[in-house]
C-alpha positions as CSV (number, residue, x, y, z in Angstrom):
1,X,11.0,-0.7,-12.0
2,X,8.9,1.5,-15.2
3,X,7.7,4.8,-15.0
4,X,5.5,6.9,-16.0
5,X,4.5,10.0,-16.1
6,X,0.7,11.5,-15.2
7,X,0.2,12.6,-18.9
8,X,1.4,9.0,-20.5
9,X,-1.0,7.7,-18.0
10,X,-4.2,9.4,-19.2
11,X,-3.1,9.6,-23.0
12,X,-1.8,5.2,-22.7
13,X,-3.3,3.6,-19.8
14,X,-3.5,0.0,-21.1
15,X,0.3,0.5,-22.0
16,X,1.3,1.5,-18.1
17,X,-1.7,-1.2,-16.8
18,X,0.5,-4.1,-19.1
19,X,3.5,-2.7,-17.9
20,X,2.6,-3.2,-14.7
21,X,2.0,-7.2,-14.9
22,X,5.6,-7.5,-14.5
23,X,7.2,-4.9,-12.0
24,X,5.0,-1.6,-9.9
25,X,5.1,1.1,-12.2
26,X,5.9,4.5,-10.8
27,X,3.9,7.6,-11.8
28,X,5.7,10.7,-11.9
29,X,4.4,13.9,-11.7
30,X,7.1,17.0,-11.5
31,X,9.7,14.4,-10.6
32,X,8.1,13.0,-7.9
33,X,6.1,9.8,-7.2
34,X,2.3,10.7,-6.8
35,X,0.9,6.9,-7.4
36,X,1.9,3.5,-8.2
37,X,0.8,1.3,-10.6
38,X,1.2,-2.5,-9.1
39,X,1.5,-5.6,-10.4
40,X,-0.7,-8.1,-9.6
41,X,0.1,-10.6,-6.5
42,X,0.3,-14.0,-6.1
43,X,-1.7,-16.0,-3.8
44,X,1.2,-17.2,-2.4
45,X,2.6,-13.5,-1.8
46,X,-0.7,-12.7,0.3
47,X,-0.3,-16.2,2.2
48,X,3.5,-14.9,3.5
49,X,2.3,-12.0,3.9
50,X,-0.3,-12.4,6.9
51,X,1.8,-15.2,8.5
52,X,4.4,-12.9,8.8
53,X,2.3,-10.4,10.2
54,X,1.2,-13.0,12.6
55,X,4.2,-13.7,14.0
56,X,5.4,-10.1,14.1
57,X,2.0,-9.2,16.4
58,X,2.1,-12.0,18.2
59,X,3.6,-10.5,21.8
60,X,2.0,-7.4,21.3
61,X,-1.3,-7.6,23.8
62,X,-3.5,-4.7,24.5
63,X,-3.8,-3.6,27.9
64,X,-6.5,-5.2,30.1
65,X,-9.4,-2.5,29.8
66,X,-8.1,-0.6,26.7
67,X,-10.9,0.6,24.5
68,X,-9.7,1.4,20.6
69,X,-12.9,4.2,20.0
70,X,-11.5,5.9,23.3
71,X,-7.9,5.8,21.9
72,X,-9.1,7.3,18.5
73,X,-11.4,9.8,20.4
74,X,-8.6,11.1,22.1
75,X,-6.0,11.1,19.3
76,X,-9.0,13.2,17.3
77,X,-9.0,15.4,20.3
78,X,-5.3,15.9,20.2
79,X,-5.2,17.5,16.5
């Protein structure tokens, strides 16, 4: 994995952007990550990707009469 820092990022973007076509980039700012630069997926990593995700939220089943707005009504409420 590159890095980079913010300043190399504004001064050489196209340098961190082709960078990136190979491996995620990490931007550095004060020695710590603030943003990374990825590279670009393949099909086939977005296909694995949501059957994976299938399968990993398959058993999990609302229960009968939960409402999602309510939920995020409620978890507002909370803060």
């Amino acid at each position: 994995m590159q890095s980079a820092n913010l300043q190399q990022l504004r001064e050489d973007t196209a340098s961190v952007i082709a960078a990136a076509q190979t491996e995620d980039v990490l931007v550095i700012e004060e020695g710590k990550v603030i943003a990374v630069v990825s590279r670009p997926r393949a099909a086939a990593d977005f296909d694995k990707y949501w059957h994976d995700r299938e399968k990993r939220l398959e058993p999990v089943v609302a229960a009968p009469g939960w409402d999602s707005s309510s939920a995020v009504s409620q978890d507002r409420d909370r803060a």
